[in-house]
Backbone and ligand atoms as CSV (ligand in chain L), in Angstrom:
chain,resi,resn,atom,element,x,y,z
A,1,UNK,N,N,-28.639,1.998,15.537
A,1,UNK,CA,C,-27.301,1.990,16.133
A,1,UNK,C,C,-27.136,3.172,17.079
A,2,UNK,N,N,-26.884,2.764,18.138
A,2,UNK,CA,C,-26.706,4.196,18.996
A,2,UNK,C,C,-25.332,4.352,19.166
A,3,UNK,N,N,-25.086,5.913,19.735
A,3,UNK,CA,C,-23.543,6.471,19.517
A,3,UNK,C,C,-23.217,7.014,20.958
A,4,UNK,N,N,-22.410,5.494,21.292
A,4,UNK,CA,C,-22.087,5.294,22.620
A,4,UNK,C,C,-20.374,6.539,22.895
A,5,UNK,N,N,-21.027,7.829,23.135
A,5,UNK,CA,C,-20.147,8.931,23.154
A,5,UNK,C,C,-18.597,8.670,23.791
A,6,UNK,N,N,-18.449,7.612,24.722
A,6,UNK,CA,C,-17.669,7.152,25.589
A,6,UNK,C,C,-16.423,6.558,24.836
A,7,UNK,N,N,-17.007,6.019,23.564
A,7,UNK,CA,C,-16.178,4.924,22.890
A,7,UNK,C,C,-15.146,6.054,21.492
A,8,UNK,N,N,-14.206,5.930,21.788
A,8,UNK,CA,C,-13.480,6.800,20.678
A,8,UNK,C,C,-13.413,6.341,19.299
A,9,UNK,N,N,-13.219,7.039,18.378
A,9,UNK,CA,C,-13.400,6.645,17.398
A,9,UNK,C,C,-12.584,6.681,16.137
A,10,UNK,N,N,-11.932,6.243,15.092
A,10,UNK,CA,C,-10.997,6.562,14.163
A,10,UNK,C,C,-11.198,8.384,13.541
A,11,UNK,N,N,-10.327,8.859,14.291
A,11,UNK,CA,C,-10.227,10.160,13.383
A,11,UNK,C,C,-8.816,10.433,13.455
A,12,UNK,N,N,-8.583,11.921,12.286
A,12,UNK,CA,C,-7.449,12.311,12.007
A,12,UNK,C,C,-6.385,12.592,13.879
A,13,UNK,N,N,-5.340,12.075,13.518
A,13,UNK,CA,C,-4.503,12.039,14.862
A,13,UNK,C,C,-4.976,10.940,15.852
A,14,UNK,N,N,-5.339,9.894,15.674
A,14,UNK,CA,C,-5.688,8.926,16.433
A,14,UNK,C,C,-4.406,7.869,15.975
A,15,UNK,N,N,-3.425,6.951,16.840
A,15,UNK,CA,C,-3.027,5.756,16.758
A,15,UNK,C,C,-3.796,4.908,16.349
A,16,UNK,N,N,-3.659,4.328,14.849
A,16,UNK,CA,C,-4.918,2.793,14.804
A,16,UNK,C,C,-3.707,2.100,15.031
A,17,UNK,N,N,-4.398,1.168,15.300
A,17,UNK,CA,C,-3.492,-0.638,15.608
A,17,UNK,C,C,-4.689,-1.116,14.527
A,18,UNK,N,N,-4.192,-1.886,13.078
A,18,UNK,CA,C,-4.749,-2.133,12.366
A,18,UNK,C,C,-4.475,-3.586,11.809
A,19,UNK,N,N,-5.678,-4.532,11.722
A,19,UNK,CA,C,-5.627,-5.837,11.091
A,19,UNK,C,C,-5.600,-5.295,9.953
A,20,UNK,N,N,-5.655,-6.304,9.137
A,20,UNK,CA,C,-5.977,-6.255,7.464
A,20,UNK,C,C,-5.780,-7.540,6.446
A,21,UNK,N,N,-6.351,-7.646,5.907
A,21,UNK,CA,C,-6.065,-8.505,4.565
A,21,UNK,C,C,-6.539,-7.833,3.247
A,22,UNK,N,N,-5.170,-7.956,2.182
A,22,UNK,CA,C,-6.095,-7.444,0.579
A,22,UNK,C,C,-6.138,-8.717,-0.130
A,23,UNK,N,N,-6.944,-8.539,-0.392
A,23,UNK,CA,C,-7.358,-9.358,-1.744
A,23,UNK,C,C,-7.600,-8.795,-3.017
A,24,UNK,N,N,-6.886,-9.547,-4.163
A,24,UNK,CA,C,-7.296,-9.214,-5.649
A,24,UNK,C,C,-7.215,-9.940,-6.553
A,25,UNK,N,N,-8.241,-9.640,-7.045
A,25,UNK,CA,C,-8.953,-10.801,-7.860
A,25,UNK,C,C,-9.019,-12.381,-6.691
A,26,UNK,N,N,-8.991,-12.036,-5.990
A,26,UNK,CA,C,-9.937,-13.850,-5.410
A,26,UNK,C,C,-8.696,-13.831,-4.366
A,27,UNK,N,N,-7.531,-13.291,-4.460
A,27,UNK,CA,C,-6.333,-13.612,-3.964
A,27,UNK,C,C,-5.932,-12.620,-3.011
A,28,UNK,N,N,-5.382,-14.039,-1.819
A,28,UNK,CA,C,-4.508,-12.691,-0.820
A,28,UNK,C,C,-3.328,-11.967,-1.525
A,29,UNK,N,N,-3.333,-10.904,-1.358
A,29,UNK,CA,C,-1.998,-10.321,-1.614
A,29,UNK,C,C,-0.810,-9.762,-0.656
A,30,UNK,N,N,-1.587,-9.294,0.830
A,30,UNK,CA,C,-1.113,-8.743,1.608
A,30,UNK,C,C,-1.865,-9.195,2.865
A,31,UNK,N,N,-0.900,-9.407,3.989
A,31,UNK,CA,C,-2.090,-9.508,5.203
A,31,UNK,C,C,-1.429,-9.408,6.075
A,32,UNK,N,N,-2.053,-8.773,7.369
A,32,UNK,CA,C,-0.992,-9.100,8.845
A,32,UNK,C,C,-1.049,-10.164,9.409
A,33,UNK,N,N,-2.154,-10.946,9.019
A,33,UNK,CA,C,-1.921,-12.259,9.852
A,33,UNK,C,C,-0.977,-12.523,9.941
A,34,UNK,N,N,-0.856,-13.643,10.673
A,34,UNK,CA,C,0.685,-14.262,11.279
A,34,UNK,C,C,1.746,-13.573,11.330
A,35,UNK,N,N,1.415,-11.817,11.131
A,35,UNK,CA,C,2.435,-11.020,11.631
A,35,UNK,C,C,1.926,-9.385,12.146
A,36,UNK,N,N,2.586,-9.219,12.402
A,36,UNK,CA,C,2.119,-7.790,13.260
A,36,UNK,C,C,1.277,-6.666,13.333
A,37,UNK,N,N,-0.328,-6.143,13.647
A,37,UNK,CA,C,-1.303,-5.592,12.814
A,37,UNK,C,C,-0.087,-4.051,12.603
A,38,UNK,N,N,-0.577,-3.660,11.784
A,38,UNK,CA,C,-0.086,-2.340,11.432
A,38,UNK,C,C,-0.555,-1.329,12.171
A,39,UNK,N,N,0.654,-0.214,12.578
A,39,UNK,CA,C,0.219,1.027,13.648
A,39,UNK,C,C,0.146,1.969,12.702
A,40,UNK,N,N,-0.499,3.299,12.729
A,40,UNK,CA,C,-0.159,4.282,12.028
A,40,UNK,C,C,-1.334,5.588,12.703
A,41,UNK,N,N,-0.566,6.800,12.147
A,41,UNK,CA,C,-1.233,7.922,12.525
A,41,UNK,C,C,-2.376,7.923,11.949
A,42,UNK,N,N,-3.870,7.964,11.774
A,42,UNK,CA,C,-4.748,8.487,10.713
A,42,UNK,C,C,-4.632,9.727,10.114
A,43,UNK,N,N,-4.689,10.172,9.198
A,43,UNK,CA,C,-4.567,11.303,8.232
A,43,UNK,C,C,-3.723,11.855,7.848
A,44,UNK,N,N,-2.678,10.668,8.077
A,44,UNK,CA,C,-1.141,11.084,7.501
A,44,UNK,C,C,-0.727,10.458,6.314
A,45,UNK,N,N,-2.117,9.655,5.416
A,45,UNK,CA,C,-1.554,8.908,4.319
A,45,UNK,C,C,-0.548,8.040,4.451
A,46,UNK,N,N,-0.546,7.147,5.787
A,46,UNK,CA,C,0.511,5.930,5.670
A,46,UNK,C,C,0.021,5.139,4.829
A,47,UNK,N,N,-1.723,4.691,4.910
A,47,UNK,CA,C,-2.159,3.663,4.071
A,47,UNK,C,C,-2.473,4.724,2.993
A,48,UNK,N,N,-3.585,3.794,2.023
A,48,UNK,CA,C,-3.436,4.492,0.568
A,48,UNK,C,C,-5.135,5.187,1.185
A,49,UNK,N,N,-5.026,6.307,0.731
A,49,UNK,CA,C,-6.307,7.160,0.714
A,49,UNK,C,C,-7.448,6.654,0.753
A,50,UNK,N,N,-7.795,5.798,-0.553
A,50,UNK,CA,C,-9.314,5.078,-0.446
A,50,UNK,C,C,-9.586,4.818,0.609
A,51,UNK,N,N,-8.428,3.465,1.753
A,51,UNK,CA,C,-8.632,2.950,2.557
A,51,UNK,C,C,-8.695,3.809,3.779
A,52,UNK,N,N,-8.035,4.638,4.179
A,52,UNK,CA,C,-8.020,5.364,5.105
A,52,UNK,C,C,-9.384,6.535,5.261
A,53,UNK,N,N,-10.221,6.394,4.091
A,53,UNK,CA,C,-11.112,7.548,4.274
A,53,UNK,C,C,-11.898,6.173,4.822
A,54,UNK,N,N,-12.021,5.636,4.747
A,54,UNK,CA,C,-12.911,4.092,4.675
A,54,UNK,C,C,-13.049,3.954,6.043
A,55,UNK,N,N,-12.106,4.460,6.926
A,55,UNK,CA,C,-11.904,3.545,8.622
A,55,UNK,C,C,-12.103,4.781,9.726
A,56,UNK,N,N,-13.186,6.150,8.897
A,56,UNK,CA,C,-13.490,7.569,9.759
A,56,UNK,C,C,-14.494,6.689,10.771
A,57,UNK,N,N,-14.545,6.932,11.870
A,57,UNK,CA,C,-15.671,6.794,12.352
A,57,UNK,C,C,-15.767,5.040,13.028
A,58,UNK,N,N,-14.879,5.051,12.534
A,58,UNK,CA,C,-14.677,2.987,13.417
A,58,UNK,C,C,-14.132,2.990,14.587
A,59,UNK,N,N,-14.733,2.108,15.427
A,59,UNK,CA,C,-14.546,2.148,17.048
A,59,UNK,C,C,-13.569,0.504,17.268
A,60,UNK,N,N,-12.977,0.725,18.172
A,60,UNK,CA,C,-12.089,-0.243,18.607
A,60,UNK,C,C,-13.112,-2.312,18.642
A,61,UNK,N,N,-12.653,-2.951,17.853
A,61,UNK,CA,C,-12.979,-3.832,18.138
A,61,UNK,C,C,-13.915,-4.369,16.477
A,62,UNK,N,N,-14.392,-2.987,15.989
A,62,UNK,CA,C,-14.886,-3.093,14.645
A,62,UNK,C,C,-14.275,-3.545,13.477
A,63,UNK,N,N,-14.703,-4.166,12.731
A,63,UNK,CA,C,-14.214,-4.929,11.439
A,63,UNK,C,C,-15.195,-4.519,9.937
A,64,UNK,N,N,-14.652,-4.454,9.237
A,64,UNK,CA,C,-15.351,-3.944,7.728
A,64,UNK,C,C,-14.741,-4.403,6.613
A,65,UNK,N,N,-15.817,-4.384,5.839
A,65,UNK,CA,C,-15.211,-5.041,3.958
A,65,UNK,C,C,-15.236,-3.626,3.206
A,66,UNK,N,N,-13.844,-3.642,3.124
A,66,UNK,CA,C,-13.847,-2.248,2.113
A,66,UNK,C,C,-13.084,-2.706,0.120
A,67,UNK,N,N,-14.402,-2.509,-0.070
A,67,UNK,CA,C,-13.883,-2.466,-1.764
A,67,UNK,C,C,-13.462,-0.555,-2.498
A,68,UNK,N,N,-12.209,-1.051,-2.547
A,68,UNK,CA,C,-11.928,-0.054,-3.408
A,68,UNK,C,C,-11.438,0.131,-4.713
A,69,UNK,N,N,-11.935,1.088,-5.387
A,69,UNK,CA,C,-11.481,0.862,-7.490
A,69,UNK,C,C,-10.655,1.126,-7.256
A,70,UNK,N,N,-9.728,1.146,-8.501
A,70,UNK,CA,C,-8.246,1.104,-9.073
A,70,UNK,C,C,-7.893,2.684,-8.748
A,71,UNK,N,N,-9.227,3.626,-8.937
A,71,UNK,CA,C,-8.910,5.402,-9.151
A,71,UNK,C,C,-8.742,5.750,-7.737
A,72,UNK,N,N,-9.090,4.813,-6.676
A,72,UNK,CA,C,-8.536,5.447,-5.800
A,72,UNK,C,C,-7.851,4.176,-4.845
A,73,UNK,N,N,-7.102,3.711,-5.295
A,73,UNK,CA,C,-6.093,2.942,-4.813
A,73,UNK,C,C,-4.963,2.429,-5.311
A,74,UNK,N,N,-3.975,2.036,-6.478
A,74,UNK,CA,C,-3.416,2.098,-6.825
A,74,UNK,C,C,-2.881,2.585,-8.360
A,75,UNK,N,N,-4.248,3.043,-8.538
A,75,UNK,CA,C,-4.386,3.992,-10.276
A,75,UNK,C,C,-4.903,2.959,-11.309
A,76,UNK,N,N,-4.672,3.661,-11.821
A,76,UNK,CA,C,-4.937,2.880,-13.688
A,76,UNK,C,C,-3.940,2.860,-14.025
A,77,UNK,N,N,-3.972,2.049,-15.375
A,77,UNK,CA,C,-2.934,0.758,-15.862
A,77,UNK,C,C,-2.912,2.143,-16.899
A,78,UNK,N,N,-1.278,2.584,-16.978
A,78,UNK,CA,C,-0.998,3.715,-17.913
A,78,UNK,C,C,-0.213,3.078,-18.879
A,79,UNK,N,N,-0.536,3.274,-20.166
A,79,UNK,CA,C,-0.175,2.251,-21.055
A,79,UNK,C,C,1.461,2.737,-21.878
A,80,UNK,N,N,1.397,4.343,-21.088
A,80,UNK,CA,C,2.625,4.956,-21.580
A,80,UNK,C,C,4.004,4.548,-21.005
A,81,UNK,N,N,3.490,3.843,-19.574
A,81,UNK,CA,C,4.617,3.994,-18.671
A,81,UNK,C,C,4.892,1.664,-18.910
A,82,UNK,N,N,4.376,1.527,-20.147
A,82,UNK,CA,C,4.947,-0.040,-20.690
A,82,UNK,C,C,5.822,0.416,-21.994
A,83,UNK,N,N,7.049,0.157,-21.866
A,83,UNK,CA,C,7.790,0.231,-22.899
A,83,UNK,C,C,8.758,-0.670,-23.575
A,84,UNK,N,N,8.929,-1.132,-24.464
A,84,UNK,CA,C,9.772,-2.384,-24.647
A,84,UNK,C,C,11.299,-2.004,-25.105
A,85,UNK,N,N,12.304,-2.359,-24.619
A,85,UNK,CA,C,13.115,-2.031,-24.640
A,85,UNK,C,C,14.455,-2.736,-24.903
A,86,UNK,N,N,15.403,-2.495,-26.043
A,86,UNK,CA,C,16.184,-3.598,-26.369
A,86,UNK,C,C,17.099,-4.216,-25.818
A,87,UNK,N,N,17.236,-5.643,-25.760
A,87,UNK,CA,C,17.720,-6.038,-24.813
A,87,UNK,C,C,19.102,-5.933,-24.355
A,88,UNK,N,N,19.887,-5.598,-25.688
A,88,UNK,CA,C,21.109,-4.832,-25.449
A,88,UNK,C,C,21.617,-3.664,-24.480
A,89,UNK,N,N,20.412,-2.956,-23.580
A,89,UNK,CA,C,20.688,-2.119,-23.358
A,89,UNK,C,C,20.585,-2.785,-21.860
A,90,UNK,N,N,20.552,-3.645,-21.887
A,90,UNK,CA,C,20.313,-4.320,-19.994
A,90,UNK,C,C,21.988,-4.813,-19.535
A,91,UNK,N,N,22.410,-4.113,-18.209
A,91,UNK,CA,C,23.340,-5.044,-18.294
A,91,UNK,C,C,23.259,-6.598,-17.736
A,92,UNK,N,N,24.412,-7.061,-18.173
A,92,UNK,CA,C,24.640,-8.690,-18.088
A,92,UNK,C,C,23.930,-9.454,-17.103
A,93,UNK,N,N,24.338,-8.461,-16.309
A,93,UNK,CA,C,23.530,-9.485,-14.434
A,93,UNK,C,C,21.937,-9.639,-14.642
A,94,UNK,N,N,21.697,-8.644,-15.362
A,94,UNK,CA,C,20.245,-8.805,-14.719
A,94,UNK,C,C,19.142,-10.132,-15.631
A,95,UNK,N,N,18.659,-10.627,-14.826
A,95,UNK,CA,C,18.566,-11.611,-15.750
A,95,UNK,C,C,17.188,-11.559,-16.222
A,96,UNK,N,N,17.134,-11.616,-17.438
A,96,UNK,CA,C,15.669,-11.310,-18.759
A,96,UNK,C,C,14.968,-12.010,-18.904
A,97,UNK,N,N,13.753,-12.212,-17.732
A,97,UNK,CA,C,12.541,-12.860,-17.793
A,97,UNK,C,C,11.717,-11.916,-17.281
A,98,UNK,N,N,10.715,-13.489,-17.394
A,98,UNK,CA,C,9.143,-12.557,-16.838
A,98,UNK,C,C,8.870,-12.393,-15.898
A,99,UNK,N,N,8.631,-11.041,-14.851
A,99,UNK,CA,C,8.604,-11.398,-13.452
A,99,UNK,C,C,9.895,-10.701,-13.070
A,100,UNK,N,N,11.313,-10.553,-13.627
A,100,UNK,CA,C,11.840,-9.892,-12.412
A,100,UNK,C,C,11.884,-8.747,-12.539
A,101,UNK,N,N,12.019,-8.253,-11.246
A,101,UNK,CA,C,11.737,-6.693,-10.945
A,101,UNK,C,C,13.088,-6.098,-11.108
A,102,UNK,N,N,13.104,-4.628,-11.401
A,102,UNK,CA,C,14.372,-3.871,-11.564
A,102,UNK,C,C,14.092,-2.303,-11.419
A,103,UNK,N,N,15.150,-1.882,-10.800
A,103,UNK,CA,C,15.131,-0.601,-10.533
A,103,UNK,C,C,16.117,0.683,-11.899
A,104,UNK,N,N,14.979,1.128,-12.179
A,104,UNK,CA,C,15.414,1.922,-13.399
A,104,UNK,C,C,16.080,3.565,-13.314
A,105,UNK,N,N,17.088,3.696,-13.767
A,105,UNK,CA,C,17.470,5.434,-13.786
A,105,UNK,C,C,17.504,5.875,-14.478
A,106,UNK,N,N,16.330,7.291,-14.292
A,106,UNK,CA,C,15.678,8.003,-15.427
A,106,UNK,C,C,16.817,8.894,-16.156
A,107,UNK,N,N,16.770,9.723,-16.490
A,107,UNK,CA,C,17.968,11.234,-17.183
A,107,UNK,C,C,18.067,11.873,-16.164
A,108,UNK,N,N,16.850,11.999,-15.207
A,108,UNK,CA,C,16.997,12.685,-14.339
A,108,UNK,C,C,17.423,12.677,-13.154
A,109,UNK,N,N,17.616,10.764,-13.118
A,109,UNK,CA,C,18.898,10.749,-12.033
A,109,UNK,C,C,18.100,9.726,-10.766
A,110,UNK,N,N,16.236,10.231,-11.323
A,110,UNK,CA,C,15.323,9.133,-10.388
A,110,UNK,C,C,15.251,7.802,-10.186
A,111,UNK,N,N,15.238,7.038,-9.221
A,111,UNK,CA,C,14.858,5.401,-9.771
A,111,UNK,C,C,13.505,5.070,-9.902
A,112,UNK,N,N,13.605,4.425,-10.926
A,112,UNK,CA,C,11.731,3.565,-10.383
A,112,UNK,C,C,12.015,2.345,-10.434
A,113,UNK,N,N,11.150,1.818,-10.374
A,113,UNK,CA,C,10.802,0.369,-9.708
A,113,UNK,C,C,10.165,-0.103,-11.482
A,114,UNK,N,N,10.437,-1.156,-11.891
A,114,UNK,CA,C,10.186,-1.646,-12.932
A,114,UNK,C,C,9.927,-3.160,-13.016
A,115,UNK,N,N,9.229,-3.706,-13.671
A,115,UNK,CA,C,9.269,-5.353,-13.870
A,115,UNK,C,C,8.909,-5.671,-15.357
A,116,UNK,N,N,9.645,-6.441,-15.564
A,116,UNK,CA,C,9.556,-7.417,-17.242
A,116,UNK,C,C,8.283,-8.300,-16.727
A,117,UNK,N,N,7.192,-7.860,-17.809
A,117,UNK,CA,C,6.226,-8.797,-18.292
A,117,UNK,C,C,6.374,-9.444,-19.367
A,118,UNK,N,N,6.982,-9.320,-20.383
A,118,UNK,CA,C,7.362,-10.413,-21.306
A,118,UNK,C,C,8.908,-10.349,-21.848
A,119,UNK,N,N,9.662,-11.204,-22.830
A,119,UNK,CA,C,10.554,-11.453,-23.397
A,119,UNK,C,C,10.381,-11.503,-24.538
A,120,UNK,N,N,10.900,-10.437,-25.871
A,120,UNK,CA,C,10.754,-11.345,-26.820
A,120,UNK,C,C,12.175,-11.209,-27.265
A,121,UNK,N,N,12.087,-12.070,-28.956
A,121,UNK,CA,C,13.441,-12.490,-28.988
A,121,UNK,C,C,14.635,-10.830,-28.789
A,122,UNK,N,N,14.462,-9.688,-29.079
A,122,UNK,CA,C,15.492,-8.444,-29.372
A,122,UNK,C,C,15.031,-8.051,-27.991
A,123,UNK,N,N,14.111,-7.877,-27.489
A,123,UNK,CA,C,13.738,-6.574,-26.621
A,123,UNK,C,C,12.670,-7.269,-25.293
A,124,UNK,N,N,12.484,-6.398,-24.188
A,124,UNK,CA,C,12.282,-7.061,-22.980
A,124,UNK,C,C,10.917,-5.871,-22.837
A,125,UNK,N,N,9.704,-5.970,-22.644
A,125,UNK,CA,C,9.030,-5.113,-22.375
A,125,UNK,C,C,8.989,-5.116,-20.727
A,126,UNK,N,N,9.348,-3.296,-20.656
A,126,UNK,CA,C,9.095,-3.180,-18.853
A,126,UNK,C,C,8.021,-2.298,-18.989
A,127,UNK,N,N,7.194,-2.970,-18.427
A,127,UNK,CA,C,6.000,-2.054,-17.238
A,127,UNK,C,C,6.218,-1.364,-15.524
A,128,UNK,N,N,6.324,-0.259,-15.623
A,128,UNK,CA,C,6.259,0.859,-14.688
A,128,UNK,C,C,5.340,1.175,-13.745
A,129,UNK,N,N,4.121,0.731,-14.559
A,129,UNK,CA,C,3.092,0.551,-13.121
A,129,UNK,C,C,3.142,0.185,-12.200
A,130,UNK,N,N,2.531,0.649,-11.245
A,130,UNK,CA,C,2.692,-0.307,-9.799
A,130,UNK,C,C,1.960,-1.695,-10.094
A,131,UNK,N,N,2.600,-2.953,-9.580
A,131,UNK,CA,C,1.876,-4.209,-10.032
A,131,UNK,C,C,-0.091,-4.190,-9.552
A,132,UNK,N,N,-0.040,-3.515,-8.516
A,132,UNK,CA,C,-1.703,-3.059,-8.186
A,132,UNK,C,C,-2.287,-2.016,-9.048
A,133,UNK,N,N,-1.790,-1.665,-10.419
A,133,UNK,CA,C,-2.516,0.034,-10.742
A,133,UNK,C,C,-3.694,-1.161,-11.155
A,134,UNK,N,N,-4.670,-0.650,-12.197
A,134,UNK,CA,C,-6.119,-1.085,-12.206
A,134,UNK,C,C,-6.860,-2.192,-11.613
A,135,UNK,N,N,-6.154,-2.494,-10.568
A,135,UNK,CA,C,-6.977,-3.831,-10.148
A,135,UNK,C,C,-8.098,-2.997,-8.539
A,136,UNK,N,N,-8.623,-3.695,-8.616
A,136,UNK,CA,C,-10.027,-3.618,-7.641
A,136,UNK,C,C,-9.762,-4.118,-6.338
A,137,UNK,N,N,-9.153,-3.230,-5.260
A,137,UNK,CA,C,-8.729,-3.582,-4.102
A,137,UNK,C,C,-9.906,-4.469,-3.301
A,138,UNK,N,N,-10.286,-5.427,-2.582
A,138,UNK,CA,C,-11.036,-5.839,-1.619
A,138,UNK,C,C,-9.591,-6.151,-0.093
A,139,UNK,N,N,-10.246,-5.061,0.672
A,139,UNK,CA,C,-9.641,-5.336,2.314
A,139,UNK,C,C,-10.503,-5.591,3.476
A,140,UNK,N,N,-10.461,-6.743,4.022
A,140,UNK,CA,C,-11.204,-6.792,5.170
A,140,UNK,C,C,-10.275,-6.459,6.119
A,141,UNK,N,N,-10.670,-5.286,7.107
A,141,UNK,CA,C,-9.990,-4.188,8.350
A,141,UNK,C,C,-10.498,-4.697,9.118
A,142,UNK,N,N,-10.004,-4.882,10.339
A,142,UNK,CA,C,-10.505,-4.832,11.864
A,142,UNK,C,C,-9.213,-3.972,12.443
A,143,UNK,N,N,-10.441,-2.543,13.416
A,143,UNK,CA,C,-9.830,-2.045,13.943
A,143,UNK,C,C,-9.360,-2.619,15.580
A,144,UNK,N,N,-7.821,-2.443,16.254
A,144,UNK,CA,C,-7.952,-3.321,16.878
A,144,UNK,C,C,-7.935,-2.258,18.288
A,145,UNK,N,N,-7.412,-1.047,18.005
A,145,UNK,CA,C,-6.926,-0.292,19.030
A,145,UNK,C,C,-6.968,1.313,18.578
A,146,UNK,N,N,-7.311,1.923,19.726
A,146,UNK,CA,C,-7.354,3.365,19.151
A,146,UNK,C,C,-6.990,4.191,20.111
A,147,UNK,N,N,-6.045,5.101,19.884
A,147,UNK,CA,C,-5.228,5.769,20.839
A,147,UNK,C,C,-5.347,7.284,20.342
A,148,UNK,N,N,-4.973,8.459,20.710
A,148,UNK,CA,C,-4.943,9.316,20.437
A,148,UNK,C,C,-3.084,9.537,20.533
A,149,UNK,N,N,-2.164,10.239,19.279
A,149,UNK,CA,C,-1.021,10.088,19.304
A,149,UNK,C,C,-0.857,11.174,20.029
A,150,UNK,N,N,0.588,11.071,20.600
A,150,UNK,CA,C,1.559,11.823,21.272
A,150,UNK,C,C,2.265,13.070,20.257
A,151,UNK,N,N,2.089,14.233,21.205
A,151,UNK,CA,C,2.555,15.122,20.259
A,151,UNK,C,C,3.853,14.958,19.618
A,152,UNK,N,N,4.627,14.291,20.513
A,152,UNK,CA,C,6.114,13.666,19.862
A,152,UNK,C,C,5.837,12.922,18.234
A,153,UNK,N,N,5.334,12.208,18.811
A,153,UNK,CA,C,4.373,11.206,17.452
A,153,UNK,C,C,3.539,12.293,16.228
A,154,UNK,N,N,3.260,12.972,16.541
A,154,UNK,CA,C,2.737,13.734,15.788
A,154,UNK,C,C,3.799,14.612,15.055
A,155,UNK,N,N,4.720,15.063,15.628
A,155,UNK,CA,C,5.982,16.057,15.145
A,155,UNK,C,C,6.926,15.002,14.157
A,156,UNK,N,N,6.686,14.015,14.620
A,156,UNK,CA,C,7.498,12.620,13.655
A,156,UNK,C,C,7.269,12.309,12.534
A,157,UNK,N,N,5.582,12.170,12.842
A,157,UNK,CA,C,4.486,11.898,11.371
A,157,UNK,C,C,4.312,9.989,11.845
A,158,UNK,N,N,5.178,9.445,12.619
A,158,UNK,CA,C,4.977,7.899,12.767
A,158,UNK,C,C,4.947,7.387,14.161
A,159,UNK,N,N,4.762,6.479,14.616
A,159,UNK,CA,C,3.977,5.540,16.119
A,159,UNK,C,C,5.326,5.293,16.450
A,160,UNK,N,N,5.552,5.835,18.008
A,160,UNK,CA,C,6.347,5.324,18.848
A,160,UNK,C,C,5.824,3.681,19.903
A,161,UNK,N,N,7.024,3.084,20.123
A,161,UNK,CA,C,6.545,2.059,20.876
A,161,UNK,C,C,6.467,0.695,20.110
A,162,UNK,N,N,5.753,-0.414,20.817
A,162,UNK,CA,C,5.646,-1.219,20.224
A,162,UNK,C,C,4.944,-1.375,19.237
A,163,UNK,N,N,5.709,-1.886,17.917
A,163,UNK,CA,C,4.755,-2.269,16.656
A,163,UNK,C,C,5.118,-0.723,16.280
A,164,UNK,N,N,5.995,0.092,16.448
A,164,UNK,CA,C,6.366,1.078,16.175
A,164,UNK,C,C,7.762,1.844,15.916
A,165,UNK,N,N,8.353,2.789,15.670
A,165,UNK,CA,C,9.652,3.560,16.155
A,165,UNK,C,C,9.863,3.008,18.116
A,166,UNK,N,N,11.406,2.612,17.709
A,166,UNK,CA,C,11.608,2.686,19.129
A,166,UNK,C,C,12.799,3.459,19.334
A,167,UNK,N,N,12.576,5.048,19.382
A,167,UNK,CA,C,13.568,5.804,19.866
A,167,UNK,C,C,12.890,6.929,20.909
L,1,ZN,ZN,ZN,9.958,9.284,16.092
């Protein structure tokens, strides 16, 4: 492979214009198809770490299969943060199945993001994990565009323009 010096390449402070699809377990989960590739600064942690160390060194037009574990993409399945909880303590609206999501307030005043994986008859177990913690990311990337950002853009932390901030 030769290293055609001319051609720029994904590094920290570069604009990507980014395809993508995830898959997990066999399944799309996320994709830009049929909608807009994603812009972002490199090395600002817009995407999740694994993936972004994954796309150093990719030139405009390049595409890659990136598998990433659970430890560095959405964690491990923490078995502390599943708690079952009685159902008395939910109010009325929210309705007690499997699957819906709810936003929880800690003592300390934080929200998180929560979802009921099961029902039983007294109590509703919520899991806290992110619905991705231990699963095994697969993303096929194509880079589509590579820009070097604007110091404006840089003082922001995010992409002006199209597919971007428009102020
Ligand atoms: Zn801005």
């Amino acid at each position: 492979m030769s290293d055609d010096s001319g051609n720029i390449k994904v590094s920290d402070g570069m604009v990507v214009d980014l395809d993508y699809t995830l898959k997990v377990d066999n399944e799309v989960v996320d994709t830009s198809e049929g909608r807009q590739p994603i812009k972002f600064i490199q090395g600002q942690g817009y995407i999740i770490e694994g993936l972004e160390k994954e796309l150093y060194g990719m030139k405009a037009g390049e595409d890659k299969q990136v598998v990433i574990p659970p430890e560095r993409g959405y964690g491990m399945v923490n078995e502390e943060a599943i708690l079952d909880v009685p159902k008395d303590e939910f109010p009325e609206e929210i309705p007690l199945q499997q699957g819906t999501e709810l936003k929880v307030e800690t003592q300390e005043g934080e929200t998180m993001d929560a979802r009921i994986t099961s029902v039983a008859p007294d109590s509703v177990r919520l899991d806290f994990n992110h619905p991705l913690a231990g699963k095994e990311l697969h993303f096929s990337v194509k880079v589509n565009e590579i820009r070097e950002a604007t110091a404006e853009e840089i003082a922001h932390g995010h992409v002006h323009g199209q597919g971007g901030h428009s102020h």
